[in-house]
C-alpha positions in Angstrom: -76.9 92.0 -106.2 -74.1 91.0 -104.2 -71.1 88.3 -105.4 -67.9 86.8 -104.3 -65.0 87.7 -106.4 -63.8 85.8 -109.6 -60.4 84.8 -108.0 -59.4 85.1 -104.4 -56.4 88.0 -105.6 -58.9 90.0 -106.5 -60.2 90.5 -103.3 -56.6 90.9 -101.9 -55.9 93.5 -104.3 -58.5 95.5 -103.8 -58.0 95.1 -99.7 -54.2 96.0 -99.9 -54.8 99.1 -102.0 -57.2 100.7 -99.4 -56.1 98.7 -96.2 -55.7 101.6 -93.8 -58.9 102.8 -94.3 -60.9 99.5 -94.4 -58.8 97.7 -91.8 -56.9 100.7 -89.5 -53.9 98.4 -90.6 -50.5 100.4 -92.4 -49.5 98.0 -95.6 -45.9 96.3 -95.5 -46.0 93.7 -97.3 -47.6 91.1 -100.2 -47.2 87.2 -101.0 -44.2 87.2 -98.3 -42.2 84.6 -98.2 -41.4 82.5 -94.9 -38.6 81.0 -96.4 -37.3 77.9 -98.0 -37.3 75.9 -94.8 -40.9 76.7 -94.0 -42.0 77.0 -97.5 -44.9 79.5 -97.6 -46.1 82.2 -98.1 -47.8 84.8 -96.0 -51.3 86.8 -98.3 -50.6 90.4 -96.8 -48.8 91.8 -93.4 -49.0 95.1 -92.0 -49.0 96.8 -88.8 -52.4 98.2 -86.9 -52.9 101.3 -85.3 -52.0 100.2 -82.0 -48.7 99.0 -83.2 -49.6 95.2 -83.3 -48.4 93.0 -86.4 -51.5 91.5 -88.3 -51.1 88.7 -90.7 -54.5 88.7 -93.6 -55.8 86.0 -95.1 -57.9 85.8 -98.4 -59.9 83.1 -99.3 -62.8 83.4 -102.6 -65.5 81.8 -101.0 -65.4 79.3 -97.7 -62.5 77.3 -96.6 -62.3 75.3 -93.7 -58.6 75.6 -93.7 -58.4 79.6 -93.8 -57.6 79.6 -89.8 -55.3 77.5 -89.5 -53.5 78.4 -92.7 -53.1 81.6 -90.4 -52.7 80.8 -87.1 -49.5 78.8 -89.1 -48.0 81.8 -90.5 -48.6 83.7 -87.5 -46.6 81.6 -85.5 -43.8 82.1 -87.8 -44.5 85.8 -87.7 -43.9 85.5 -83.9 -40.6 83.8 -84.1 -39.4 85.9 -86.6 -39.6 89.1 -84.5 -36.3 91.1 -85.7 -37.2 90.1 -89.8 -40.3 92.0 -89.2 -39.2 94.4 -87.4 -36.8 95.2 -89.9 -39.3 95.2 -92.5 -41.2 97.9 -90.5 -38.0 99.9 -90.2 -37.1 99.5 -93.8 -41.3 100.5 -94.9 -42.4 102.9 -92.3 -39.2 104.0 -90.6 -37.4 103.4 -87.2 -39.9 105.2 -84.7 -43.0 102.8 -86.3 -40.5 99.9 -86.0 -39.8 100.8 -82.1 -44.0 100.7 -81.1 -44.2 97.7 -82.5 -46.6 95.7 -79.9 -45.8 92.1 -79.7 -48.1 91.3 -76.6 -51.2 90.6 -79.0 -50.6 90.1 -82.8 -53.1 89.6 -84.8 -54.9 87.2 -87.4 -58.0 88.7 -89.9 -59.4 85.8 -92.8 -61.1 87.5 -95.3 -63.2 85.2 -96.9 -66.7 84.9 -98.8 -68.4 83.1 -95.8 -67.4 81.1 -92.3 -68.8 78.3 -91.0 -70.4 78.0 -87.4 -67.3 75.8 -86.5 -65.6 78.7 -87.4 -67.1 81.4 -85.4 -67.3 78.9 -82.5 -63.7 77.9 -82.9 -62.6 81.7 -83.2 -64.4 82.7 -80.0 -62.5 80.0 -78.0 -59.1 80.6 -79.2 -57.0 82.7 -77.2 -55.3 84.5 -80.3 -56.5 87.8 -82.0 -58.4 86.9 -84.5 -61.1 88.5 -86.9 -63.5 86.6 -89.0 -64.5 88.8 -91.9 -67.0 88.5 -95.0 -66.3 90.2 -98.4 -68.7 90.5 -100.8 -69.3 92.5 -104.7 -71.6 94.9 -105.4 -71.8 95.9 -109.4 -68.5 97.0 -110.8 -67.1 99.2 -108.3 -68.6 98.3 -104.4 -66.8 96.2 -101.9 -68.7 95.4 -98.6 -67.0 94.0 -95.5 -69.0 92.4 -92.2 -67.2 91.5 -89.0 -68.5 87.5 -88.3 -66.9 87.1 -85.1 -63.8 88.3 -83.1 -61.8 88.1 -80.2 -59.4 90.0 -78.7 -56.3 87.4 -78.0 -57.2 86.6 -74.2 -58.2 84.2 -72.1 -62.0 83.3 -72.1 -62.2 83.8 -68.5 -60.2 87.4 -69.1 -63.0 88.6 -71.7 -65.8 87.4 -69.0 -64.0 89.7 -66.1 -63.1 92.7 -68.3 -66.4 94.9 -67.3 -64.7 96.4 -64.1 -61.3 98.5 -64.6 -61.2 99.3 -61.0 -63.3 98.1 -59.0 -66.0 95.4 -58.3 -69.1 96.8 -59.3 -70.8 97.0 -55.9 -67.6 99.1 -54.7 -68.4 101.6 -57.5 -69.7 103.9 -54.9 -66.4 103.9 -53.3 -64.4 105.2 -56.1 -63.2 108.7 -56.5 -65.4 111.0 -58.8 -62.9 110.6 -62.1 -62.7 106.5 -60.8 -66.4 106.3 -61.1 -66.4 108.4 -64.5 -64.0 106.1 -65.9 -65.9 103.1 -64.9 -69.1 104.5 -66.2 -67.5 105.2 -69.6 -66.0 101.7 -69.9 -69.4 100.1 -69.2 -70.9 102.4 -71.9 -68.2 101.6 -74.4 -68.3 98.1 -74.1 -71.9 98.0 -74.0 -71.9 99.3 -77.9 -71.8 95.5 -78.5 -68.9 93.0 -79.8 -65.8 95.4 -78.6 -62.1 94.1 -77.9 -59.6 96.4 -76.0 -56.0 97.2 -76.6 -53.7 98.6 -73.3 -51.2 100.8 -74.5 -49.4 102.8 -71.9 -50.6 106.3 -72.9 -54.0 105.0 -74.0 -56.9 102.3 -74.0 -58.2 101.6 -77.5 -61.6 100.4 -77.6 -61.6 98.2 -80.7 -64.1 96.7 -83.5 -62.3 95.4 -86.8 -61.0 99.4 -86.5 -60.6 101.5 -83.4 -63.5 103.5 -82.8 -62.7 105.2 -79.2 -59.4 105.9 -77.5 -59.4 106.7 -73.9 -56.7 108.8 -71.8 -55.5 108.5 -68.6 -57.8 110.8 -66.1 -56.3 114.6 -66.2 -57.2 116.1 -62.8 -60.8 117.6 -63.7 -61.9 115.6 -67.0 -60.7 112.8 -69.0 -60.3 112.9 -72.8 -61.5 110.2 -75.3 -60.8 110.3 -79.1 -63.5 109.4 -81.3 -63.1 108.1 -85.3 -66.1 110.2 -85.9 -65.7 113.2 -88.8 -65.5 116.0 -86.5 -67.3 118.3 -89.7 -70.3 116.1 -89.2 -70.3 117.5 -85.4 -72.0 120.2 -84.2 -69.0 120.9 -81.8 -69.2 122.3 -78.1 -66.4 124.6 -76.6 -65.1 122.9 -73.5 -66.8 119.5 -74.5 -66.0 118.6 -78.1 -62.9 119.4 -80.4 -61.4 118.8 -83.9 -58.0 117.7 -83.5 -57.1 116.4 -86.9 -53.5 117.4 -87.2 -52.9 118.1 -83.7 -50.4 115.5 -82.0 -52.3 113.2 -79.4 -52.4 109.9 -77.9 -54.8 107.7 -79.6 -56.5 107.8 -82.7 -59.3 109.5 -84.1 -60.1 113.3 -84.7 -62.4 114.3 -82.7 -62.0 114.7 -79.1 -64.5 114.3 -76.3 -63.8 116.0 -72.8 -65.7 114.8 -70.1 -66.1 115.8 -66.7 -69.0 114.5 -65.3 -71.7 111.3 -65.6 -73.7 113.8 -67.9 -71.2 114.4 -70.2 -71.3 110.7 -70.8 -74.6 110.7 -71.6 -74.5 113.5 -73.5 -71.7 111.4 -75.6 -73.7 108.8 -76.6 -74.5 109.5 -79.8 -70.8 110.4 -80.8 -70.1 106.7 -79.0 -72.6 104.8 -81.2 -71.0 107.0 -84.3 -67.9 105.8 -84.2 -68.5 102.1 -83.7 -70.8 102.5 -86.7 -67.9 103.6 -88.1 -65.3 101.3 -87.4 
């Protein structure tokens, strides 16, 4: 049967030890302190794997003031740019320290429950901010559930984001790798509740985790990486690869090549894995 935790540092505990796998976030810090002048204290911060500072929240079971408790300490967070950088330095070393992305940080409250007002309230804001539920199982299970999400833009911005190049009646116009990469976008995003990260050698397609990484076009086939176990693939010579421990842009370790509207079909299943996944 599930249960919410006895304390609320339970739950932080067990989130902090394992927070790269459950969240894709790197672990810097615990209960840090904003200062005497501010007076707080921040649950956990880290760094995601697009380079974007995340502040966590814990609360037991619901709090109506879990949101705004963070949305406070991520405003500090923001105006304390060089402290945290130097904590990243001083952590996980200069080059992590020189990717850090300050265009969207980003807020996840881990609590036992939300609120409507909470979901609605998330979905309107134009932060980054996660909503996820925690729950028990027996002695040694911990279960989390994305409640709602957005990606830290505009709501107008979220509404346009279907077409990367063109508007969709002009899709016929596009050149062949154009009208691949449109068809890919529209097949990600149609996975369900996705948010997308621009970095400059990549676009992370994004659920709590990222679950697909996209490439610029090469001149016959773009490559997506997948968070999919690439030993639980059946893999293709010039279609799919395992890459784990080969340098690339992106995350995830297996790679998808495609080259044509097929081949995006014939990804589906690999798509729908690693969203499962993340």
């Amino acid at each position: 049967m599930p249960r919410l935790a006895e304390a609320e540092v339970h739950v932080q505990h067990l989130v902090e030890a394992g927070m790269e796998t459950l969240l894709g976030v790197r672990f810097l810090a615990s209960e840090y302190s904003t200062g005497p002048v501010h007076g707080g204290r921040i649950d956990s911060l880290g760094l995601d794997e697009n380079g974007s500072p995340v502040v966590v929240e814990y609360k037991r079971g619901v709090d109506a003031g879990v949101i705004n408790q963070g949305l406070f300490y991520l405003s500090w967070l923001v105006d304390h740019r060089a402290e945290f950088e130097r904590l990243v330095r001083d952590r996980l070393g200069a080059p992590a320290a020189a990717q850090v992305r300050w265009s969207s940080p980003r807020l996840i409250c881990i609590a036992g429950d939300f609120s409507r007002y909470d979901v609605h309230a998330v979905r309107e804001h134009w932060r980054s901010i996660d909503l996820v539920r925690y729950r028990l199982f027996g002695s040694d299970l911990l279960g989390l559930e994305t409640v709602a999400s957005t990606g830290g833009r505009p709501p107008t911005a979220g509404r346009a984001r279907r077409s990367l190049a063109a508007p969709m009646g002009d899709v016929a116009h596009l050149a062949p790798l154009d009208e691949l990469k449109q068809a890919l976008h529209e097949t990600l995003l149609g996975l369900g509740d996705v948010t997308l990260v621009q970095r400059k050698t990549y676009r992370a397609y994004q659920r709590l985790r990222n679950f697909a990484c996209v490439c610029p076009p090469q001149k016959t086939k773009i490559l997506v990486y997948l968070k999919v176990d690439p030993k639980e693939v059946d893999l293709v010579p010039g279609f799919t690869r395992d890459v784990t421990g080969l340098g690339h842009h992106g995350t995830g370790n297996l790679e998808v090549q495609l080259r044509t509207q097929r081949d995006v079909e014939r990804a589906q299943d690999l798509f729908r894995a690693g969203y499962a996944a993340a």
